[in-house]
Backbone atoms as SQL, in Angstrom:
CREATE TABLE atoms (id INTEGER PRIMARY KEY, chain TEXT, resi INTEGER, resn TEXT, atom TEXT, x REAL, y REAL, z REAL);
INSERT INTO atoms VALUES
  (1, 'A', 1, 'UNK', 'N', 5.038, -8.358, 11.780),
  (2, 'A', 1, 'UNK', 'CA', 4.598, -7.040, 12.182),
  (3, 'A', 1, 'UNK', 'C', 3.673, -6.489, 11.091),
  (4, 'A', 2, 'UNK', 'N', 2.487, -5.784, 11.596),
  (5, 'A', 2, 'UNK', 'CA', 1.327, -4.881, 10.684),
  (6, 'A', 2, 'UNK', 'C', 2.068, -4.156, 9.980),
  (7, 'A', 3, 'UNK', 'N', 2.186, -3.634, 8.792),
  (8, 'A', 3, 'UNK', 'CA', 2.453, -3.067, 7.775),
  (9, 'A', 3, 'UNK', 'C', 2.405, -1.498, 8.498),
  (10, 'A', 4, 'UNK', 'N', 0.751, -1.199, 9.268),
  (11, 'A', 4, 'UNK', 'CA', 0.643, 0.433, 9.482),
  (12, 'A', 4, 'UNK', 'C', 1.552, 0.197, 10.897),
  (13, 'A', 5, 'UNK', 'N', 1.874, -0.859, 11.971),
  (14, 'A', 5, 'UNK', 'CA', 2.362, -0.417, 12.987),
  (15, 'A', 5, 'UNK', 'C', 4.110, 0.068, 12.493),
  (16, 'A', 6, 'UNK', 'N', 4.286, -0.934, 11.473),
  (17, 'A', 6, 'UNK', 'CA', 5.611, -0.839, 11.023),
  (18, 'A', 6, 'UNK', 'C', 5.794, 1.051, 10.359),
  (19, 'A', 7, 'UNK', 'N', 4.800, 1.018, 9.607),
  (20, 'A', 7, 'UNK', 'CA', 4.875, 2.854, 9.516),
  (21, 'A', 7, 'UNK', 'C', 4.748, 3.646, 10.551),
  (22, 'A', 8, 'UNK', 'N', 4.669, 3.387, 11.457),
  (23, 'A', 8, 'UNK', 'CA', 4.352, 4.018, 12.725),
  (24, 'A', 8, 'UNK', 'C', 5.407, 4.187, 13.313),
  (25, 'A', 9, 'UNK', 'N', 6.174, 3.096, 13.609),
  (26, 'A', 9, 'UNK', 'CA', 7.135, 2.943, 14.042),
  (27, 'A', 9, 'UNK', 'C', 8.371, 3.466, 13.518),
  (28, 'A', 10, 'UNK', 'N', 8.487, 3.437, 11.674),
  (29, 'A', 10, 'UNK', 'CA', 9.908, 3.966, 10.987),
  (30, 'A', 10, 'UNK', 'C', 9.815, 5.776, 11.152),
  (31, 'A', 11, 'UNK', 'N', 9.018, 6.011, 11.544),
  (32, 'A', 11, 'UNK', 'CA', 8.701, 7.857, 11.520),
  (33, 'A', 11, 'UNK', 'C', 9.478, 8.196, 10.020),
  (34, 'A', 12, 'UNK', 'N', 9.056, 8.004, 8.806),
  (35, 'A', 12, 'UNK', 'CA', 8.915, 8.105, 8.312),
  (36, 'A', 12, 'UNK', 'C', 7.739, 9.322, 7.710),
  (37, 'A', 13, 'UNK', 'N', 8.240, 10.281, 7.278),
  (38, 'A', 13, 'UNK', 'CA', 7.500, 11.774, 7.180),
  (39, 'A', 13, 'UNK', 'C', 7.044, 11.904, 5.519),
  (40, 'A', 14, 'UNK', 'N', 5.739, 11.470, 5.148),
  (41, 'A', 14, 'UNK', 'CA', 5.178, 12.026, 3.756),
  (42, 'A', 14, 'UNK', 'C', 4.895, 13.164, 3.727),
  (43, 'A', 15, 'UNK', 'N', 5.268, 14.276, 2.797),
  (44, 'A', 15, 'UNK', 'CA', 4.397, 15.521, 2.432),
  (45, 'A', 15, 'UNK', 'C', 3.115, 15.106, 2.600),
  (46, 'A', 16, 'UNK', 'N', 2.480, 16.938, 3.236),
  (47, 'A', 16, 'UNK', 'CA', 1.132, 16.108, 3.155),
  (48, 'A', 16, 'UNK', 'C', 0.031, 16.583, 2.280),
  (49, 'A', 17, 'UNK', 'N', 0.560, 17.218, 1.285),
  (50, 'A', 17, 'UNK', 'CA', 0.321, 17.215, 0.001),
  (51, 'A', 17, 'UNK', 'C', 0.385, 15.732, -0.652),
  (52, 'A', 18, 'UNK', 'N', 0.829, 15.034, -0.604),
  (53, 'A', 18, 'UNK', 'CA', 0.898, 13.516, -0.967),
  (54, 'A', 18, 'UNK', 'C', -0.779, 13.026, -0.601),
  (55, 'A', 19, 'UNK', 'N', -1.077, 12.247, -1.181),
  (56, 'A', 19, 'UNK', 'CA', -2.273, 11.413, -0.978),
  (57, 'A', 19, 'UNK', 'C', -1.650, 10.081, -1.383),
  (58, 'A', 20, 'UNK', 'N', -2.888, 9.669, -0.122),
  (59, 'A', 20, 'UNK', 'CA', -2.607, 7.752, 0.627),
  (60, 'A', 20, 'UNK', 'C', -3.796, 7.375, 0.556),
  (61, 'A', 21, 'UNK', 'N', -3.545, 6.199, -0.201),
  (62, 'A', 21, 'UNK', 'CA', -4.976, 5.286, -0.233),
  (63, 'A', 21, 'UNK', 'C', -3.707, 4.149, 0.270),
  (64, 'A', 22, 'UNK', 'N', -5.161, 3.969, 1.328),
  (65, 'A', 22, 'UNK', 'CA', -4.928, 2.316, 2.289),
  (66, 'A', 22, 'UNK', 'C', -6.045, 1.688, 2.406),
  (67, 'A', 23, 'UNK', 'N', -5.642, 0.183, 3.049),
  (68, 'A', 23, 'UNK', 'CA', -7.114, -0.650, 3.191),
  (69, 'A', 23, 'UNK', 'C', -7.456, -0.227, 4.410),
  (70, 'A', 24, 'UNK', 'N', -8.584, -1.474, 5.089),
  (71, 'A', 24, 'UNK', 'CA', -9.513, -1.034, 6.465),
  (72, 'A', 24, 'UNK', 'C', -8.494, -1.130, 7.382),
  (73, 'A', 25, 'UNK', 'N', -7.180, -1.565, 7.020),
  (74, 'A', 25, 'UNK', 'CA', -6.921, -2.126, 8.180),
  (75, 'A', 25, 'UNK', 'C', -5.370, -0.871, 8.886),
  (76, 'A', 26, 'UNK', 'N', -5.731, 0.057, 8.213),
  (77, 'A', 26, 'UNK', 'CA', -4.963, 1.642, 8.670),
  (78, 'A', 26, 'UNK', 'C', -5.897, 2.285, 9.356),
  (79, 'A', 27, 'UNK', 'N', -6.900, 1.863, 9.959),
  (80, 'A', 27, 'UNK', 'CA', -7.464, 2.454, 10.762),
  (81, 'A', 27, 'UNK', 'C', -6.665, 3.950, 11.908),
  (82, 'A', 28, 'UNK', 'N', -6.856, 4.894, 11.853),
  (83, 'A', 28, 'UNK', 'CA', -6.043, 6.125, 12.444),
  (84, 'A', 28, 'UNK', 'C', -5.285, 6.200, 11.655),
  (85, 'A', 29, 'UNK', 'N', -4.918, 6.028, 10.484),
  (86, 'A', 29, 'UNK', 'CA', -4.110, 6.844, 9.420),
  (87, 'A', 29, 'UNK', 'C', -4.548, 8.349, 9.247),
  (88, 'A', 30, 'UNK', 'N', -6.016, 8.699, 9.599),
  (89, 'A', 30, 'UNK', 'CA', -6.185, 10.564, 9.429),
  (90, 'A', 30, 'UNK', 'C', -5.445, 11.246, 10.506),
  (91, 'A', 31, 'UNK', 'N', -4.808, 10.189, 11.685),
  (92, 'A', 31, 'UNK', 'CA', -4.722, 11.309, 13.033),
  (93, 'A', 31, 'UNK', 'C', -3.006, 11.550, 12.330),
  (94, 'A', 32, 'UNK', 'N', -2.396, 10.363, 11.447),
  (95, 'A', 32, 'UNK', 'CA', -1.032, 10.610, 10.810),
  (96, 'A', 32, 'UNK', 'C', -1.027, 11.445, 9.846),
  (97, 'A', 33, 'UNK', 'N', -1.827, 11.275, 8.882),
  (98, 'A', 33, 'UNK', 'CA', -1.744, 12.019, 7.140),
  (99, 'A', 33, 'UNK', 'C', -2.906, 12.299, 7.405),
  (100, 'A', 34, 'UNK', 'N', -3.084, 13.346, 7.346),
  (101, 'A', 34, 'UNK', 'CA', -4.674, 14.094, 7.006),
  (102, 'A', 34, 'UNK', 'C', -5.125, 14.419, 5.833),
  (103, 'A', 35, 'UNK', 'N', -4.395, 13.946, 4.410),
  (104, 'A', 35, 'UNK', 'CA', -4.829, 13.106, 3.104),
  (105, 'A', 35, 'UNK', 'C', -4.807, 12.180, 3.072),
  (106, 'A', 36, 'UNK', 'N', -5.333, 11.216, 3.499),
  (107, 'A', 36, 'UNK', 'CA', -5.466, 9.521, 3.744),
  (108, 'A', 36, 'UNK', 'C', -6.767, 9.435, 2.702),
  (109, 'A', 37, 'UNK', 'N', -7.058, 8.343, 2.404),
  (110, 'A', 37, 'UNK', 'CA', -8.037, 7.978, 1.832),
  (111, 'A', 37, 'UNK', 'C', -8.679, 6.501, 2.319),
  (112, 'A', 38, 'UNK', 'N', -9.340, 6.061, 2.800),
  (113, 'A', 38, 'UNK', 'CA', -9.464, 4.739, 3.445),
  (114, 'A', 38, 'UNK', 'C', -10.979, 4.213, 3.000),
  (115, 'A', 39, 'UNK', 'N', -10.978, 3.051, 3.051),
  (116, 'A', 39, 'UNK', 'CA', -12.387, 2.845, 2.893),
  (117, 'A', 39, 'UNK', 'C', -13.275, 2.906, 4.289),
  (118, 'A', 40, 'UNK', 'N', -15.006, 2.861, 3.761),
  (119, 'A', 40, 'UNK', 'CA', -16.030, 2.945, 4.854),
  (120, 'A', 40, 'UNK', 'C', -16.551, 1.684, 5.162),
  (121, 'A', 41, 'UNK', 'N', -16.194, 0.932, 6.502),
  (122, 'A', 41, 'UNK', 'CA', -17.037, 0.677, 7.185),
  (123, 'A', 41, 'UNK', 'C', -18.037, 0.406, 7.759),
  (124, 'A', 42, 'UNK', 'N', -18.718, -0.497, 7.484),
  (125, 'A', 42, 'UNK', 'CA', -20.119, -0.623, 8.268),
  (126, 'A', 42, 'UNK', 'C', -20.480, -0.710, 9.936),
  (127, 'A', 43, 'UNK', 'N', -21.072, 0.299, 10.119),
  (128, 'A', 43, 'UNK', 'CA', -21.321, 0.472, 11.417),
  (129, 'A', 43, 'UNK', 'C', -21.796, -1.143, 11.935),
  (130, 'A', 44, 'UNK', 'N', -22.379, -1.009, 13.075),
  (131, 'A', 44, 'UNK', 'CA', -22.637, -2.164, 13.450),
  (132, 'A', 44, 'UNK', 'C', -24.462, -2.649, 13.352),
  (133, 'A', 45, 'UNK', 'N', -25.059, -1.824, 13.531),
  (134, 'A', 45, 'UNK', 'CA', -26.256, -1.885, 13.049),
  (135, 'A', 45, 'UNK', 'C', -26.894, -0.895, 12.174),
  (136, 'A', 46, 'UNK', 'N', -26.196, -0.542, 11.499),
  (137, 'A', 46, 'UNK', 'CA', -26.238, 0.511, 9.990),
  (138, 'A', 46, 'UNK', 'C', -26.065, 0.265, 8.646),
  (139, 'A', 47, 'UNK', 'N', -25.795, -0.285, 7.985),
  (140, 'A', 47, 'UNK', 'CA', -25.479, -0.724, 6.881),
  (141, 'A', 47, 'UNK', 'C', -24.748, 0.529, 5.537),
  (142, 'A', 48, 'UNK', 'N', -23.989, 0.244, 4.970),
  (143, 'A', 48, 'UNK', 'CA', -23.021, 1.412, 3.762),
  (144, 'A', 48, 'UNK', 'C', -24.164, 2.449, 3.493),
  (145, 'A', 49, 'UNK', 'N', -24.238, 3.520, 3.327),
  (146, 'A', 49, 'UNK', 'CA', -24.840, 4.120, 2.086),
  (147, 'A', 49, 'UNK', 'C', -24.955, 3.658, 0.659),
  (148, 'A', 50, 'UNK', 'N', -25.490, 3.982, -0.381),
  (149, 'A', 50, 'UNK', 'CA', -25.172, 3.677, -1.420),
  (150, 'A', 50, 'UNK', 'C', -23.335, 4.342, -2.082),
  (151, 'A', 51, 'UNK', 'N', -23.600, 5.699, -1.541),
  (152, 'A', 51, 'UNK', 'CA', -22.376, 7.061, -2.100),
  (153, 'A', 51, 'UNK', 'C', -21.715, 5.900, -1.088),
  (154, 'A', 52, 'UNK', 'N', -21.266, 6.444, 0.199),
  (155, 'A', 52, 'UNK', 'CA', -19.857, 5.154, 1.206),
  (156, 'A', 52, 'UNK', 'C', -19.748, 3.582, -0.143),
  (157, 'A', 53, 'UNK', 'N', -20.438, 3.256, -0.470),
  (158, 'A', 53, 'UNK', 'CA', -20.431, 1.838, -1.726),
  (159, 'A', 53, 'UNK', 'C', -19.812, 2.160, -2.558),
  (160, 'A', 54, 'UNK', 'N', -19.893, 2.799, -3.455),
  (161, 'A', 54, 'UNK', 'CA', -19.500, 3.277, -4.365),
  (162, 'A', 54, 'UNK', 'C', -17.953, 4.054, -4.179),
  (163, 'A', 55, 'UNK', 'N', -17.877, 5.223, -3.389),
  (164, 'A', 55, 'UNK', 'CA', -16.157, 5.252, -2.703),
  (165, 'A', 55, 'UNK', 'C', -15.641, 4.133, -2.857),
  (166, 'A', 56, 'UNK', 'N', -16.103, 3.122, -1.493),
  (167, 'A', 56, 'UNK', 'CA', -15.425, 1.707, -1.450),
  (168, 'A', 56, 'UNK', 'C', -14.685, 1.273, -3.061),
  (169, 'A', 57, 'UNK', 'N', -16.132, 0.800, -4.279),
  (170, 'A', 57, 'UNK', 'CA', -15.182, 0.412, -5.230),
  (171, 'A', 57, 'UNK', 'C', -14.803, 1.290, -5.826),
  (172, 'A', 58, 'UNK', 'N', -14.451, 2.233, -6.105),
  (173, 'A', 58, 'UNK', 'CA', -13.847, 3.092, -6.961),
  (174, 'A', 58, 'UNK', 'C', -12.602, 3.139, -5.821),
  (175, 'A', 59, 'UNK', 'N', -12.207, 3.561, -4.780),
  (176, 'A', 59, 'UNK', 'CA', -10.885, 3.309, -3.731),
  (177, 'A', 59, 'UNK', 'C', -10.206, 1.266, -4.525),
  (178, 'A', 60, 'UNK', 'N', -11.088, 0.651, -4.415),
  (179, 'A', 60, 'UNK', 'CA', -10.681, -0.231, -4.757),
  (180, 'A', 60, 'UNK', 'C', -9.813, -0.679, -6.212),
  (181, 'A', 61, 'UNK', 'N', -10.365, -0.250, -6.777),
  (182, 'A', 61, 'UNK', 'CA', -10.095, -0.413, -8.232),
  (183, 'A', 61, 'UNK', 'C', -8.580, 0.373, -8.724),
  (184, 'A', 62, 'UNK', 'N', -8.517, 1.653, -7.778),
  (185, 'A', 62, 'UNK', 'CA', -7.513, 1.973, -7.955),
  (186, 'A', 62, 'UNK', 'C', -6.504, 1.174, -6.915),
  (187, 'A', 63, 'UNK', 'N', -6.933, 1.139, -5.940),
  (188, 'A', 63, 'UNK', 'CA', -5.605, 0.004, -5.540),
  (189, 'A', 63, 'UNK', 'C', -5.502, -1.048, -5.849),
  (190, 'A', 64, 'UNK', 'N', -6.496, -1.580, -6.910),
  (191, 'A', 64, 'UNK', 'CA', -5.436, -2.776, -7.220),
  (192, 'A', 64, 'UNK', 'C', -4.535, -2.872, -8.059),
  (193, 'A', 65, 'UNK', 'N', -4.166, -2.395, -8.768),
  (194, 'A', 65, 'UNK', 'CA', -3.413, -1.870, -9.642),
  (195, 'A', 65, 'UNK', 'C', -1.801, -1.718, -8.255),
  (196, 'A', 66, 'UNK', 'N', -1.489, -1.089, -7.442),
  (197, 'A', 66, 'UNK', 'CA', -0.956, -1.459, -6.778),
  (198, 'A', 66, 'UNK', 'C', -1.168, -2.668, -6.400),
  (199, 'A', 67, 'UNK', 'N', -1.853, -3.516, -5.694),
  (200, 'A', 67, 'UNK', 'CA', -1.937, -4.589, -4.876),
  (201, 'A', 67, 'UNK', 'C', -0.900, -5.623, -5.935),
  (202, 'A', 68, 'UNK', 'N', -1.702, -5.277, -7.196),
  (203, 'A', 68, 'UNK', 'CA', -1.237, -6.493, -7.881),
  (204, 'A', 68, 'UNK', 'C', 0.465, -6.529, -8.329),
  (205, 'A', 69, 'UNK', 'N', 1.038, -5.240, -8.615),
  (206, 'A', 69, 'UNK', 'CA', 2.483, -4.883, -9.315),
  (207, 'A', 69, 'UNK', 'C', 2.945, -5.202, -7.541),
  (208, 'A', 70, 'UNK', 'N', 2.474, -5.052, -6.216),
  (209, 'A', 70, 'UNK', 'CA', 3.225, -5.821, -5.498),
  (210, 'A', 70, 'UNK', 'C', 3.551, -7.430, -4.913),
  (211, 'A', 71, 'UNK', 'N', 2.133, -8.341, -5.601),
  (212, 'A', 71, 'UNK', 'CA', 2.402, -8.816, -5.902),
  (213, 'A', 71, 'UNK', 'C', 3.140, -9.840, -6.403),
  (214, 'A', 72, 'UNK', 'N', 3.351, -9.088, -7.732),
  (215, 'A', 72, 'UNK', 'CA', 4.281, -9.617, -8.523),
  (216, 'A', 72, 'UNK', 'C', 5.660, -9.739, -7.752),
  (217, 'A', 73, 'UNK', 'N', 5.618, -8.674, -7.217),
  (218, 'A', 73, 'UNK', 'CA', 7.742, -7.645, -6.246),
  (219, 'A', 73, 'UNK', 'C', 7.775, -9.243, -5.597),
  (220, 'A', 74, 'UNK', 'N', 6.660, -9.946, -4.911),
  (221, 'A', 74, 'UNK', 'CA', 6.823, -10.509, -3.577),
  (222, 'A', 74, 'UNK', 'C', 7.307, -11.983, -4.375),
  (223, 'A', 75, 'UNK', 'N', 6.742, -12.343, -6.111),
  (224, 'A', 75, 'UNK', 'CA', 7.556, -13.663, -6.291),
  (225, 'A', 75, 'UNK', 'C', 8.978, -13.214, -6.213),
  (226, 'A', 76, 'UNK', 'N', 9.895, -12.154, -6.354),
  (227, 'A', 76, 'UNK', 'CA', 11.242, -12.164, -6.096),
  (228, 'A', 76, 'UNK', 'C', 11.829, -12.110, -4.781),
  (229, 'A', 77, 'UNK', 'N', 10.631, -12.323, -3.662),
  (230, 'A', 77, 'UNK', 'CA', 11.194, -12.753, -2.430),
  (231, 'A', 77, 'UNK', 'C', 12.154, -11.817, -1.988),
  (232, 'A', 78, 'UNK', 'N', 12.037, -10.435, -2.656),
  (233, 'A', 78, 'UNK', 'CA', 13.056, -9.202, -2.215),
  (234, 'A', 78, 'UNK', 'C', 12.301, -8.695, -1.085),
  (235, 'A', 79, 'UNK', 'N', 11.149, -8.936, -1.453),
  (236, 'A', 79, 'UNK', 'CA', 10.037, -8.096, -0.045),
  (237, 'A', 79, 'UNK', 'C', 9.252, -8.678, 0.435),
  (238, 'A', 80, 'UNK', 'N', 9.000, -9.827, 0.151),
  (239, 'A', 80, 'UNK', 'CA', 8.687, -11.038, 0.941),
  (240, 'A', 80, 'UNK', 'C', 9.454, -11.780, 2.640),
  (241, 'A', 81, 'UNK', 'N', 10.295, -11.662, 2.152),
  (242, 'A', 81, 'UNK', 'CA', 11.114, -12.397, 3.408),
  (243, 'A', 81, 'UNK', 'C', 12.126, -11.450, 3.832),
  (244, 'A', 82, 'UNK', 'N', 12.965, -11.916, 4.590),
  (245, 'A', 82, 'UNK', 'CA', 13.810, -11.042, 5.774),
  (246, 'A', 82, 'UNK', 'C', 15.427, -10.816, 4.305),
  (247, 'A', 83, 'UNK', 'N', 15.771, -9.896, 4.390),
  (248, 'A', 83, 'UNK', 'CA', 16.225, -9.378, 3.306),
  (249, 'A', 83, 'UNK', 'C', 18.082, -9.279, 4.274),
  (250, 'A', 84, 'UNK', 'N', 18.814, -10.476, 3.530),
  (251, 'A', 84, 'UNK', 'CA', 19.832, -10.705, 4.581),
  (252, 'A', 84, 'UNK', 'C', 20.897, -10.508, 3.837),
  (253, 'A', 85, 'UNK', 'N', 21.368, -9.784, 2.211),
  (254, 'A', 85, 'UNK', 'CA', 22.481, -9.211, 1.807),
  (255, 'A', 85, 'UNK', 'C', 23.081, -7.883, 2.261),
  (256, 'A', 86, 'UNK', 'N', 23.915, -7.715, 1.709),
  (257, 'A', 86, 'UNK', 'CA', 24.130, -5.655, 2.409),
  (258, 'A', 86, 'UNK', 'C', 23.032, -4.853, 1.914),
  (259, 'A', 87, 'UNK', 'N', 22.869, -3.592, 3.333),
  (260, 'A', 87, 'UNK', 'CA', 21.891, -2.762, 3.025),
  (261, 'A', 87, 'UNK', 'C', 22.450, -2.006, 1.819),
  (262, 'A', 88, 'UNK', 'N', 23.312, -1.794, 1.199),
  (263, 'A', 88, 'UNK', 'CA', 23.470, -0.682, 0.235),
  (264, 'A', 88, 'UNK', 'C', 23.146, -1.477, -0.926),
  (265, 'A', 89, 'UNK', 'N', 23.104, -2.697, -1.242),
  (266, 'A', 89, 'UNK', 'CA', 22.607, -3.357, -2.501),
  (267, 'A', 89, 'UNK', 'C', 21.539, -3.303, -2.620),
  (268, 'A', 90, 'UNK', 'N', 20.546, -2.959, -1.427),
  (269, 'A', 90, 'UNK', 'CA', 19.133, -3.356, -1.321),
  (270, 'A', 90, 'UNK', 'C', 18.895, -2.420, -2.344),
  (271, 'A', 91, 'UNK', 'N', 18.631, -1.183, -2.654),
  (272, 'A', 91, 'UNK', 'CA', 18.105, -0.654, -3.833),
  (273, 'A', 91, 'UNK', 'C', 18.337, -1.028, -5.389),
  (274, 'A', 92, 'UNK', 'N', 19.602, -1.235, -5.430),
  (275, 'A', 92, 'UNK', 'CA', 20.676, -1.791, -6.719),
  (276, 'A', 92, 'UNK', 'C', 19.203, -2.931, -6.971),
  (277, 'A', 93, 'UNK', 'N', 19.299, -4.120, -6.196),
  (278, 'A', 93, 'UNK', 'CA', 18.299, -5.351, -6.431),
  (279, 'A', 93, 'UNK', 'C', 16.787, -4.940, -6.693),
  (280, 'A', 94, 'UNK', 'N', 16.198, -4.004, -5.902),
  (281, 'A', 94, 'UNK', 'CA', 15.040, -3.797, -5.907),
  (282, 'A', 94, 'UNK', 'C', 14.543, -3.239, -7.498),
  (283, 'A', 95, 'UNK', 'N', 15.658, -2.187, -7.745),
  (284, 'A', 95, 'UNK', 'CA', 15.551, -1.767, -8.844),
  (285, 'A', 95, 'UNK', 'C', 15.610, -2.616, -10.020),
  (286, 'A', 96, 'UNK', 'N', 16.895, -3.602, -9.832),
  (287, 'A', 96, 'UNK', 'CA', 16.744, -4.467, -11.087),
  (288, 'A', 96, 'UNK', 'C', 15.381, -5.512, -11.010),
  (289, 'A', 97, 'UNK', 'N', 14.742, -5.533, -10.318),
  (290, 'A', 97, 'UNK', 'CA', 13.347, -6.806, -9.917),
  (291, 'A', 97, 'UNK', 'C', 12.526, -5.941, -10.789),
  (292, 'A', 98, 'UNK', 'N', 12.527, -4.113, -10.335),
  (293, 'A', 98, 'UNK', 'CA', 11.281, -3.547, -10.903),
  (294, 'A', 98, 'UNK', 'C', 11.284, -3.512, -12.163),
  (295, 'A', 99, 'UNK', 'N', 12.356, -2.887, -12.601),
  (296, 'A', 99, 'UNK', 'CA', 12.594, -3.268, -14.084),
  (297, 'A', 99, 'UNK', 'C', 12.363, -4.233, -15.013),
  (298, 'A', 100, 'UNK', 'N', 12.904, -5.463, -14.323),
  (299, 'A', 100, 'UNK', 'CA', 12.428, -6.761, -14.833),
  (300, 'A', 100, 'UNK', 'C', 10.838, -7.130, -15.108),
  (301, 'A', 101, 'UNK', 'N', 10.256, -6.025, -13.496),
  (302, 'A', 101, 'UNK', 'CA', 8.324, -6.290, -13.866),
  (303, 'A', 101, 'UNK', 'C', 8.216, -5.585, -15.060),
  (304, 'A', 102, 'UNK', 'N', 8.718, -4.140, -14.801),
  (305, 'A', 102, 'UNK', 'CA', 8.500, -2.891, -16.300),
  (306, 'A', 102, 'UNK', 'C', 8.697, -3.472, -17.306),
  (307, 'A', 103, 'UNK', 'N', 9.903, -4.447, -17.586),
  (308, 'A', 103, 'UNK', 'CA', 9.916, -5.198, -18.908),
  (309, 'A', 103, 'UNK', 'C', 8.871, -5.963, -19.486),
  (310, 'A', 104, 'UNK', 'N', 8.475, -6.791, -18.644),
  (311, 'A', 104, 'UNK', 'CA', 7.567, -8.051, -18.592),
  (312, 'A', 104, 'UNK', 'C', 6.094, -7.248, -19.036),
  (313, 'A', 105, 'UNK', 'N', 5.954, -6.192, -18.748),
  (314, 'A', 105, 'UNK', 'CA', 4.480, -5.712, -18.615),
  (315, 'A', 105, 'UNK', 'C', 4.635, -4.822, -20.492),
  (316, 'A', 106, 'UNK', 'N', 5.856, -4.711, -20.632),
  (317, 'A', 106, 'UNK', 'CA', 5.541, -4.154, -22.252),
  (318, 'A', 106, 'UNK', 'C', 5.628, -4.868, -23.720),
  (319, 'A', 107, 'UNK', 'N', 6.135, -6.745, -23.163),
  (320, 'A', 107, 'UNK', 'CA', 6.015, -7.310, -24.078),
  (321, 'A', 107, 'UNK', 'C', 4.560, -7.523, -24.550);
């Protein structure tokens, strides 16, 4: 399942004071969060602006920084695959994985 149908689906409610940067592929994320941040698009016989270019990498640069610390989450296969211990440990584990990245990243 898509990542945005799966948000769609948990009704799951952000403040919307919160700001969301997503990739192209949240397309209708403004009709959900009307602080979305998404990248632009090339029309079909139009080509970026220079300013739409520039958004693009600067949107980019800051998500990778996410992309990559998840990543990392997915070699512990906690959020990778179908997650089949008890739900009440699930945080207990998640937490000790993140930690383990937080460690790793201050040696």
């Amino acid at each position: 399942m898509h990542d945005f149908r799966m948000y769609k689906e948990s009704g799951v409610h952000i403040q919307s004071k919160t700001k969301m940067q997503a990739d192209s592929g949240y397309q209708g994320l403004k009709d959900l969060h009307a602080n979305s941040e998404l990248p632009y698009k090339r029309r079909k016989k139009q080509p970026l602006t220079q300013e739409e270019k520039m958004h693009n990498k600067k949107l980019a640069g800051e998500r990778v920084v996410v992309e990559n610390v998840i990543g990392r989450l997915k070699r512990f296969k906690i959020i990778s695959d179908r997650y089949r211990n008890r739900r009440k440990r699930f945080m207990l584990r998640f937490s000790l994985i993140a930690g383990i990245h937080n460690f790793e990243l201050g040696e």
